[in-house]
C-alpha positions in Angstrom: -109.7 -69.1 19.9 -108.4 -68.3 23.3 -106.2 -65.0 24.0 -104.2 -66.7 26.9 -100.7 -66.2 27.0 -98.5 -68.9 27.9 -96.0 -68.1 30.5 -92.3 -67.8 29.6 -90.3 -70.9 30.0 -87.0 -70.8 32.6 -84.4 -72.0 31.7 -82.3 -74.1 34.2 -79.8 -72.7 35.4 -75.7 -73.6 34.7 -73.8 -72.8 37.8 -69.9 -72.6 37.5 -67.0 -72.1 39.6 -63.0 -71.9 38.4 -59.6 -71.0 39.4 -56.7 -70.1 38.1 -52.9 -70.3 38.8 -49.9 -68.9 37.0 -47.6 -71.6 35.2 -43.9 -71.4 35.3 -44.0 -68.5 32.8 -46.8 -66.7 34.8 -49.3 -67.7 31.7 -52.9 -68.1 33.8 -53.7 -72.0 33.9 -57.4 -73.8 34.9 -56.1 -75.7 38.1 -59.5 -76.1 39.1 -63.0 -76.3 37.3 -65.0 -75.8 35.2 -67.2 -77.6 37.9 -71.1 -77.2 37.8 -72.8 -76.7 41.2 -76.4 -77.6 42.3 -76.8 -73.7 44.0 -75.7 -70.4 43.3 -74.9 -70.4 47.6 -72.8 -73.3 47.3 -70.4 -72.4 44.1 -69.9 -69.0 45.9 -69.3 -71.0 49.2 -66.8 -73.2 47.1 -65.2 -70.0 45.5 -64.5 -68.4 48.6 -62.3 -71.6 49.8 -60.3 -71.5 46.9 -59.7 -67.8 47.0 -57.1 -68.6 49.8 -55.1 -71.0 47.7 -55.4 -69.6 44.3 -54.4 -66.4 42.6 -57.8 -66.2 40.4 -61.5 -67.9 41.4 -64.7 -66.6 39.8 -67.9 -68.6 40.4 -71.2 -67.6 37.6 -74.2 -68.5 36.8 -76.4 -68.1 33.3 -79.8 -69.7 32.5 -78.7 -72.6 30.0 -80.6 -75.5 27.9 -77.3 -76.9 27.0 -78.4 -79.8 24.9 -80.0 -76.7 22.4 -77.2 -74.3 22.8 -79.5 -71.7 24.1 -77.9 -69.6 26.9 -78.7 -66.1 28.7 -76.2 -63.8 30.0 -73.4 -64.8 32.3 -73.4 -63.5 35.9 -70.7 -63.3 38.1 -71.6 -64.6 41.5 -68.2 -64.4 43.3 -64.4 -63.4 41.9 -61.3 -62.6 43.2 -58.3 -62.0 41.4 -54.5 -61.6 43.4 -53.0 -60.2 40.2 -54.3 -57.0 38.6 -53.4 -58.1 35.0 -56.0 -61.0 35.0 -58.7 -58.4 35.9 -60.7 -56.2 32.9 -61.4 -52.6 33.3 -64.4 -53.7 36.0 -62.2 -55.6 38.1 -64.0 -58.8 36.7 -61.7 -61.8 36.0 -60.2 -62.2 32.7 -57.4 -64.4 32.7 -54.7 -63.4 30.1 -51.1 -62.0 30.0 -48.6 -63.0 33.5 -48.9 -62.3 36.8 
């Protein structure tokens, strides 16, 4: 009987980026996403450009094996929020209530 440990399997990884505009009632609405990216370097590049046209982008990342439903902890890469009511405590983007 051996004693060798196997190494811990890694996940792959689930890279997101979304925005978020107000409707005609200020209500946050997904304009753009959610859209998976190959790199954590190119959803944050992605996020960045629609930071100038949008009121709220956030681009994350979370090691996920989505065919099983296993999924680690969410981590924010990139956000940026125009209106203060769509941030939590943190300054993290939460979209809910108006603008």
């Amino acid at each position: 009987m051996s004693d060798t440990i196997l190494p811990e399997r890694k996940l792959p990884k689930l890279i997101v980026v979304m925005a978020f505009d107000p409707d005609d009632e200020g209500i946050p609405q997904t304009v753009f996403g959610p859209q998976d990216y190959p790199t954590e370097e190119r959803a944050v590049r992605t996020a960045k450009g629609l930071a100038a046209k949008h009121k709220g982008v956030i681009a994350w990342s979370r090691e996920a094996e989505v065919d099983v439903g296993e999924y680690g902890p969410p981590t924010t890469l990139f956000q940026q929020a125009k209106c203060r009511k769509w941030c939590d405590r943190s300054g993290h983007v939460r979209p809910r209530g108006d603008c």
